[in-house]
C-alpha positions as CSV (number, residue, x, y, z in Angstrom):
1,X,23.4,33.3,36.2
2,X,26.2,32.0,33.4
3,X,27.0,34.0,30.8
4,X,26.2,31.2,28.4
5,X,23.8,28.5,30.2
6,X,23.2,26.0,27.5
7,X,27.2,25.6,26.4
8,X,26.7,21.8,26.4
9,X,23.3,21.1,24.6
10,X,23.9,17.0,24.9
11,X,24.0,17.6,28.9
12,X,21.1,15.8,30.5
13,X,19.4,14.0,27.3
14,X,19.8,10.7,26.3
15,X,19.1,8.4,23.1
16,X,18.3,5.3,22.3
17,X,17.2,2.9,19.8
18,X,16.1,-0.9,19.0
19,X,15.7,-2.7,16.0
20,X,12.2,-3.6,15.5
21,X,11.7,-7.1,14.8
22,X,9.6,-8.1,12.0
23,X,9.1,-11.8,11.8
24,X,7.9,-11.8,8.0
25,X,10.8,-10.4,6.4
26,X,13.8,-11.4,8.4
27,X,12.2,-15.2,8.6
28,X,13.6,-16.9,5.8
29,X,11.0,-19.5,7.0
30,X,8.0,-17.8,7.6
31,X,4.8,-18.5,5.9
32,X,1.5,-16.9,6.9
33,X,-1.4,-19.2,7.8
34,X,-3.9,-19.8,5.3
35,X,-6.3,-17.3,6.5
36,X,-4.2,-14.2,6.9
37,X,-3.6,-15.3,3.1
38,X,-7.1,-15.3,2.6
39,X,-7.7,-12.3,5.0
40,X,-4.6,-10.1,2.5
41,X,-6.5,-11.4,-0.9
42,X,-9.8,-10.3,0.4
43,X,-8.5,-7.2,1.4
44,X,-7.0,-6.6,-1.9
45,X,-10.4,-7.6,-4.0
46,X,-12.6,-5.6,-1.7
47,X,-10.1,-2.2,-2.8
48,X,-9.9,-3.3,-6.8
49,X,-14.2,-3.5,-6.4
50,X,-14.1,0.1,-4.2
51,X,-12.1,1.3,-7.5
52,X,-14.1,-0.2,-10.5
53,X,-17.5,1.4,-8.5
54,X,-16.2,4.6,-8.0
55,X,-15.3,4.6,-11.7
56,X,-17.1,7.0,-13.9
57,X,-16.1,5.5,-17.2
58,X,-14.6,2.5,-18.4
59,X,-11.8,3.2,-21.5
60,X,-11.8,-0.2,-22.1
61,X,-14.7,-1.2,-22.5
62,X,-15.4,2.0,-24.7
63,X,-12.7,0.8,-26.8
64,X,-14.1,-2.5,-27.2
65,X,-17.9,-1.2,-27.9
66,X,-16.5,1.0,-30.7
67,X,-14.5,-1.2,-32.3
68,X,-17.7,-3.3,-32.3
69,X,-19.8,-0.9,-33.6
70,X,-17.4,0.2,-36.2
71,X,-16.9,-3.1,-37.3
72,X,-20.4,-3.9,-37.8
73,X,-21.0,-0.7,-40.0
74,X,-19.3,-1.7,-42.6
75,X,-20.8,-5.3,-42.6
């Protein structure tokens, strides 16, 4: 047995590695069909109404309702 077996660590492995190719953003020509654009956008409103249910308050609208109210104290 050698002294020191692993004195070349590269011996016996091998690397490699490709480009991946990614129509959309190398395309300067590409546009998606209506309905993946349709498909993305639905995607996208389905998350924004997943968000506004899960909220537990709304500052915004809190801010809006007291400047209301405040408002029409002093009428």
């Amino acid at each position: 047995m050698a002294e020191y077996p692993n004195t070349n660590p590269f011996d016996g492995y091998s690397a490699s590695w490709t480009q991946p190719y990614l129509p959309t953003s190398y395309n300067p020509f590409y546009s998606p069909s209506p309905e993946h654009v349709a498909t993305e956008e639905m995607i996208r409103i389905e998350a924004v109404d997943n968000i506004v249910q899960n909220m537990l308050t709304y500052p915004d609208a809190e801010a809006i309702i007291s400047k209301v109210i405040k408002e029409n104290r002093h009428d």
